[in-house]
N, C-alpha and C positions, 0 to 999 in steps of 0.2 A: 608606563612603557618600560622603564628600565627594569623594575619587578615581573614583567612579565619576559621580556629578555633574557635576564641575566638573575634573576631570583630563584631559589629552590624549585627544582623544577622548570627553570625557564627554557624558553624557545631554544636559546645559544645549545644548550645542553644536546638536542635532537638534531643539531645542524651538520653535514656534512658536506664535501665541493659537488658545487652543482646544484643545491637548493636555493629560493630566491628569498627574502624576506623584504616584505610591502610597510612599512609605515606609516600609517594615511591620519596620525594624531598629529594636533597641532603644537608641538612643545620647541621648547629653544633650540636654536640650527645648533650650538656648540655643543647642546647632548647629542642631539643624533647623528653631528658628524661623529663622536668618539664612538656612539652605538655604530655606526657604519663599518666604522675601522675594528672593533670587534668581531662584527659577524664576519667583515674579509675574511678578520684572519682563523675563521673557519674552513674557508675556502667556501664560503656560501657568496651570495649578493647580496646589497641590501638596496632600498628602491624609497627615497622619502616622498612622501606623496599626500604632503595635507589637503584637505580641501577646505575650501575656503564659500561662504557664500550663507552660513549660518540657518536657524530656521527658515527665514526670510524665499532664501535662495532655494530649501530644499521642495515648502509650499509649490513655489515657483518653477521648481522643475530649471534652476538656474546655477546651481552651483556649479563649483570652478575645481578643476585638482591638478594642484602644480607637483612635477615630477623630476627630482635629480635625482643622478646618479651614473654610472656608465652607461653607454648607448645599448649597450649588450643585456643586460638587464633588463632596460626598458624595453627593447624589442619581444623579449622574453615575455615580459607583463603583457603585452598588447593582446595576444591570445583571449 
């Protein structure tokens, strides 16, 4: 995730205020809060949003997707 963010060519690079950036891998809360706090300070969003539920879950038409962030964001996302 961070390579594709903030690596040669990454996402951060294209971002500008007003774009949203979705998350939805499962990696440690302490990197993606500091990825959060980067893409802010593009004036973009950023939205973590793992899902949770494995193959098991997806078979099953059961998986879960937990979502922080600011409300504004997420309301965004819902679309």
């Amino acid at each position: 995730v961070k390579d594709v963010l903030f690596g040669e060519n990454g996402v951060v690079f294209g971002l500008k205020p007003g774009k949203l950036v979705i998350d939805m891998s499962s990696i440690s809360p302490i990197e993606t809060k500091e990825f959060a706090k980067r893409v802010r300070e593009t004036g973009s969003e950023y939205i973590d949003a793992p899902v949770s539920g494995g193959e098991v879950g997806a078979k099953n038409a059961t998986l879960s997707i937990m979502a922080g962030g600011e409300q504004s964001a997420f309301d965004r996302a819902l679309p």
